[in-house]
N, C-alpha and C positions, 0 to 999 in steps of 0.2 A: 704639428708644426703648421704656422699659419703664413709662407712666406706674402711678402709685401714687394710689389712691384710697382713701377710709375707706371706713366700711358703707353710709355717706349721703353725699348732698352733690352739690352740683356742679360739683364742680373736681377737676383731675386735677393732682397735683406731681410733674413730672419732674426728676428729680437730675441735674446734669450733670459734667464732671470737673471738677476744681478749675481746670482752664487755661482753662475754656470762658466764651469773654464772653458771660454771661446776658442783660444790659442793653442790647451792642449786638445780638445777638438777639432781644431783643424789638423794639428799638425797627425792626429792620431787620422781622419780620413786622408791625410797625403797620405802616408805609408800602405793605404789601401787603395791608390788608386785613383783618387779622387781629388779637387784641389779647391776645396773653399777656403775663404781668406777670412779672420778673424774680425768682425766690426770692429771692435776695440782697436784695433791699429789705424784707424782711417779718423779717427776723433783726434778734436785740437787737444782737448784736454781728456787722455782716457781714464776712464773710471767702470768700476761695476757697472753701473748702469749703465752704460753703450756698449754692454755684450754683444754678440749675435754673429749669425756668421753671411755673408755675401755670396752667395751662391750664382757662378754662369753656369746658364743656359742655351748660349749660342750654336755651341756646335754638339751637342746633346741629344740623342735621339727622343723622344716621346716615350717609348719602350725602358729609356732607362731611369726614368724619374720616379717611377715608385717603389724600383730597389735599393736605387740610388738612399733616398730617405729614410728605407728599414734599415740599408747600414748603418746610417748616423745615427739612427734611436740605438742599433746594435752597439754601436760603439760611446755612445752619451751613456747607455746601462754602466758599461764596463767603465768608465772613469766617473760613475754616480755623480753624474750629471742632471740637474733637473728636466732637462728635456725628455729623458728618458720615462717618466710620467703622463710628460702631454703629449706623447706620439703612441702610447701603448693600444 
């Protein structure tokens, strides 16, 4: 993953491929705990191509940002997700 952030802020948007289910990825890290919000739902007009998911980081320790994103590769595996390739 290569999250994308501006100069400020506290959320991180990671782009994913256009095959990649945002939605059931998010909604598969809610159930573990976690709560990114699908890009796709924040588009005027959603399509494949504005996958990705928006990740905060606000209130987020430092400590948990790199298990944090082996879940979501763990969990893009199990719903053969293409991200699950570019995090291995």
């Amino acid at each position: 993953m290569t999250p994308r952030s501006g100069d400020s802020g506290m959320h991180l948007a990671e782009r994913l491929p256009p095959d990649a289910p945002d939605q059931a990825l998010a909604r598969a890290a809610r159930r573990h705990g976690m709560g990114p919000r699908p890009l796709s739902r924040h588009s005027l007009l959603p399509d494949a191509a504005h996958n990705g998911l928006v990740l905060g980081y606000g209130n987020t320790p430092e400590s948990a940002f790199t298990p944090g994103l082996r879940q979501l590769a763990r969990l893009a595996r199990e719903l053969d997700c293409p991200l699950a390739a570019r995090t291995s």
